[in-house]
C-alpha positions in Angstrom: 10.6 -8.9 39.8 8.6 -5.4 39.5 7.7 -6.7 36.0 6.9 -10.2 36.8 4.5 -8.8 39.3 2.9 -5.8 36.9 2.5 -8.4 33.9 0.7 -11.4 36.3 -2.8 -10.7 35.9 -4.0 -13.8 38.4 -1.6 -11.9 41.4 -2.7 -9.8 44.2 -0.8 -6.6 44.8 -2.2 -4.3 48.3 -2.6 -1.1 46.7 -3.2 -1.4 43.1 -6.5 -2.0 41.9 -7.5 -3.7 38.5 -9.2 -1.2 35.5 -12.5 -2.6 34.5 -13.7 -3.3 31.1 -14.9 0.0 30.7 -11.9 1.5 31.7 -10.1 -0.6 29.3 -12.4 0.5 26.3 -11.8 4.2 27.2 -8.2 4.0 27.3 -8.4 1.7 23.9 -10.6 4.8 22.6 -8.0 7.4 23.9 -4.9 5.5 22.4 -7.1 4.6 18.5 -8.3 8.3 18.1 -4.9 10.2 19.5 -3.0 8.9 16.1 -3.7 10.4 13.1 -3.8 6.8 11.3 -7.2 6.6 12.5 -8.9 10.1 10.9 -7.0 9.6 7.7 -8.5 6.2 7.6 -11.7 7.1 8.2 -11.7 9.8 5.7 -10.2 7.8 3.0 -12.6 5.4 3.3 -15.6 8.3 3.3 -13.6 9.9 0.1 -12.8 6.9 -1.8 -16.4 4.6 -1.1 -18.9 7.4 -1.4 -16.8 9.2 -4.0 -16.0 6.6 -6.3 -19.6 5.2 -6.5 -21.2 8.6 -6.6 -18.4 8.6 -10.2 -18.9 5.6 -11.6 -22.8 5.9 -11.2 -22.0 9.3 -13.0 -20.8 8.1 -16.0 -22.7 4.9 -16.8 -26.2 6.0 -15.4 -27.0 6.6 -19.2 -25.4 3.1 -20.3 -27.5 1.2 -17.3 -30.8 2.8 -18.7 -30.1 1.7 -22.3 -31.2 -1.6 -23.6 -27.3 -2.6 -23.8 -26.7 -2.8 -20.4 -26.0 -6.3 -19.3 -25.6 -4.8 -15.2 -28.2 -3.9 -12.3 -28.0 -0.4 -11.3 -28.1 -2.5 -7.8 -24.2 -3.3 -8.6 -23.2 -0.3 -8.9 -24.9 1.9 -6.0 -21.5 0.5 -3.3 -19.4 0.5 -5.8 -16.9 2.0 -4.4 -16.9 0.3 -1.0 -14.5 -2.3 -3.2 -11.8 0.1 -3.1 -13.3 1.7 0.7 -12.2 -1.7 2.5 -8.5 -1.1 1.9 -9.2 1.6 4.5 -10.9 -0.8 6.9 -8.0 -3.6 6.0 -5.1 -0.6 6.9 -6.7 0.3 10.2 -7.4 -2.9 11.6 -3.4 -3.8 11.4 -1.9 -0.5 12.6 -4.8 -1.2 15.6 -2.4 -4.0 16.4 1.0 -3.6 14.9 1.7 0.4 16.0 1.9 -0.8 19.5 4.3 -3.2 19.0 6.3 -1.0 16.4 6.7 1.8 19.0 7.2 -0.4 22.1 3.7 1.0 23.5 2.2 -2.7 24.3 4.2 -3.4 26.9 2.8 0.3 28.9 -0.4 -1.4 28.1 -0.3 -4.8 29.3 1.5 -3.2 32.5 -1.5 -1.0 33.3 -4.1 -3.9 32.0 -2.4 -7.9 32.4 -5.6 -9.3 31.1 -4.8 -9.9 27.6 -8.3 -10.8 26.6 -9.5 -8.0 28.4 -7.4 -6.0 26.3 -8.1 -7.7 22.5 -12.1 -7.2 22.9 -11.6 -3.7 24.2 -9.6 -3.2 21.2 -12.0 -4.9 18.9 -15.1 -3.1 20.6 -13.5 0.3 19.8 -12.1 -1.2 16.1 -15.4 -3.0 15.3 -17.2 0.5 16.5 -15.6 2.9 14.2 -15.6 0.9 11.3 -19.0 -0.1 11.5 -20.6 3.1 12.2 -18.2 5.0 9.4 -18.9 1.9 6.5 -22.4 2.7 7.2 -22.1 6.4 6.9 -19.9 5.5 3.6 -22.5 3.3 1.7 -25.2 5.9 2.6 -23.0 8.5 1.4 -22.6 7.0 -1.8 -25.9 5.6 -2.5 -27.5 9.6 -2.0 -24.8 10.7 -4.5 -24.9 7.9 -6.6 -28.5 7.6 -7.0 -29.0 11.1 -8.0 -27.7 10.5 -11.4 -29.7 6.9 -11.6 -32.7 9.1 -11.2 -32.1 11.4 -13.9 -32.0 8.1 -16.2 -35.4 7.0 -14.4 -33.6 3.6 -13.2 -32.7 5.4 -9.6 -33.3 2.7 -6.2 -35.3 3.5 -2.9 -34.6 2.1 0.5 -37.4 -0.1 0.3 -35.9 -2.1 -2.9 -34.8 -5.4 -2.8 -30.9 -5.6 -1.3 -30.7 -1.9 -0.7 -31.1 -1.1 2.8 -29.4 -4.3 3.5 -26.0 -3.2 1.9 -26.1 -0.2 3.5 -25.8 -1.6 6.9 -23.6 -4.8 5.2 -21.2 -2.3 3.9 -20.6 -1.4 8.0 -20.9 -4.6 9.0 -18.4 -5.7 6.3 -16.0 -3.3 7.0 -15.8 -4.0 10.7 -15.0 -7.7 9.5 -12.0 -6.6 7.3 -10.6 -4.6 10.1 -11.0 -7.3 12.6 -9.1 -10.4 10.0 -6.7 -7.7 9.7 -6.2 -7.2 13.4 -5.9 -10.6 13.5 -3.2 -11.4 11.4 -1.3 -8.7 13.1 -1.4 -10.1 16.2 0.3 -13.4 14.7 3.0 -11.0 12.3 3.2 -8.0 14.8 4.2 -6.5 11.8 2.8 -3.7 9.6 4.2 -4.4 6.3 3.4 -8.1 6.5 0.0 -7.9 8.0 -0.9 -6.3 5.2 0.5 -7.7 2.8 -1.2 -11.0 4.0 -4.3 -9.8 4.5 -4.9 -7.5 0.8 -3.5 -10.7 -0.8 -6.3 -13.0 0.3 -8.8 -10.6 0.1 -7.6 -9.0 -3.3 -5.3 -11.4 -4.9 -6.3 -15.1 -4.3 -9.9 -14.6 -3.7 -10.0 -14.1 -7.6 -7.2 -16.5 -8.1 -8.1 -19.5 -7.0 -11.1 -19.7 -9.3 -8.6 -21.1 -11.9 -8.6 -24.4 -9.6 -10.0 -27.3 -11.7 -13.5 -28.1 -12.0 -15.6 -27.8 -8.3 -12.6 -27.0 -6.6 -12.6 -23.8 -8.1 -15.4 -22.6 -7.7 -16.1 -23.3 -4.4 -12.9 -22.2 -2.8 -13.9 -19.3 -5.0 -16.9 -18.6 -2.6 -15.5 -19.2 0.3 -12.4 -17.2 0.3 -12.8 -14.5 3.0 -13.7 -11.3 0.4 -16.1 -13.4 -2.0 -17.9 -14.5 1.0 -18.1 -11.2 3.5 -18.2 -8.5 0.2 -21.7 -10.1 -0.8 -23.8 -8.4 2.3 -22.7 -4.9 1.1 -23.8 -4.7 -2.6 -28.0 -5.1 -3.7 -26.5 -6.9 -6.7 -23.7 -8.5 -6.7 -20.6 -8.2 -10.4 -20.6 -12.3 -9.4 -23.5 -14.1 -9.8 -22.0 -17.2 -8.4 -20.9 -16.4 -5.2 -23.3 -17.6 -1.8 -26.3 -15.7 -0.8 -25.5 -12.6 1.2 -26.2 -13.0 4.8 -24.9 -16.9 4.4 -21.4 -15.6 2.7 -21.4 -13.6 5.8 -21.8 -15.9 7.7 -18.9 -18.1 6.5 -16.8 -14.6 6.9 -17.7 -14.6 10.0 -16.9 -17.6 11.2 -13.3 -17.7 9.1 -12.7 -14.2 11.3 -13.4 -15.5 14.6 -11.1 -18.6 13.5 -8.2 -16.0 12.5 -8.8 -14.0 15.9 -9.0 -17.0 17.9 -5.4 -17.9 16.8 -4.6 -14.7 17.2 -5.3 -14.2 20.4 -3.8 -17.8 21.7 -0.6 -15.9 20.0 -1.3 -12.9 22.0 -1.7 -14.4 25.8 1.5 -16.9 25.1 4.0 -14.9 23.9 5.9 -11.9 25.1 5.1 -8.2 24.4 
């Protein structure tokens, strides 16, 4: 009965009073930054984005400003963001999924019943953090990237076409990931599945399903959740064929907000 009464979010009890919003994001913040998860994943993210383009700028900056190169510098200054979203895919499930591995979500919905209430405090904090350090990535990068492009004269300012807009895609894009990611975990609840879902369609059958015949192909191609979201975070994208930045993100977007709507139907009808 004491847990029938805790969990009911529509039932008065004398005595106990409700946490807010804001209370709910602060305790959200406590409980995603008191794991080490979280500062690994941030740092991995920071190591392998900014590292890996500042690298791979390194050692073709010569090739780019030959006369052989068949690439835009502009594809190559986020390089590394690629390989930065696995961070952003990893933290959005254990956001979800480490609650219900240790048993914690049910202490949670106890002290807060509203279970929306809970999901956007979760996704404020989530969509907070992975925005802000994205951003911080791609920046990152691009100052050590672009010091070898200058060297080679071919180097990119702010003010170029694409390249202030991928720095901010590159957080905005990474908040996306983490938020399909915590998504899918609300519908698995479980780590290893979540994310094996979740780098398969990003990783795996966004490049696969190309191979469908004729305009099947190559628009399921462009729609697939990476192809679409990943072209807001590069100047230049490797695939000339995919949709224009901000309208691929948009059809990320909206394939997101389908995944987390299902999600959180899951999450308010079944049991912790």
């Amino acid at each position: 009965m004491t847990d029938t009464v805790a969990l009911d979010p529509n039932r008065h009890v004398p005595g106990l009073t409700r946490p807010g919003f804001r209370q709910t994001v602060h305790a959200e913040w406590i409980k995603f930054w008191s794991v080490r998860s979280t500062a690994w994943s941030v740092i991995a993210m920071l190591v392998l984005g900014a590292g890996l383009t500042t690298l791979i700028c390194a050692t073709n900056a010569e090739w780019l400003a030959s006369s052989e190169a068949d690439e835009s510098p502009g594809s190559f200054i986020t390089f590394g963001m690629t390989f930065a979203q696995v961070t952003a895919i990893v933290l959005g499930t254990l956001t979800i999924t480490t609650e219900y591995g240790t048993g914690m979500i049910r202490a949670t919905l106890a002290a807060t019943p509203r279970r929306g209430q809970v999901l956007a405090a979760k996704a404020v904090v989530l969509v907070g953090t992975l925005f802000v350090a994205g951003t911080v990535t791609a920046f990152a990068g691009y100052l050590g990237g672009n010091v070898f492009l200058d060297r080679e004269g071919i180097g990119l300012a702010l003010s170029d076409d694409g390249v202030l807009r991928s720095m901010v895609g590159s957080g905005l894009y990474m908040a996306g990931l983490g938020l399909l990611a915590a998504a899918v975990g609300l519908l698995v609840r479980h780590t290893a599945a979540a994310l094996s879902i979740v780098l398969a369609l990003v990783f795996v059958v966004g490049t696969m399903v190309v191979l469908l015949p004729g305009a099947w192909g190559e628009w399921t191609s462009k729609l697939m959740p990476g192809n679409a979201g990943a072209g807001v975070a590069t100047p230049v994208s490797f695939n000339p064929y995919l949709l224009d930045p901000w309208t691929g993100f948009a059809v990320f977007c909206a394939e997101v907000a389908a995944v987390l709507l299902v999600g959180h139907l899951a999450f308010r009808r079944r049991d912790a």
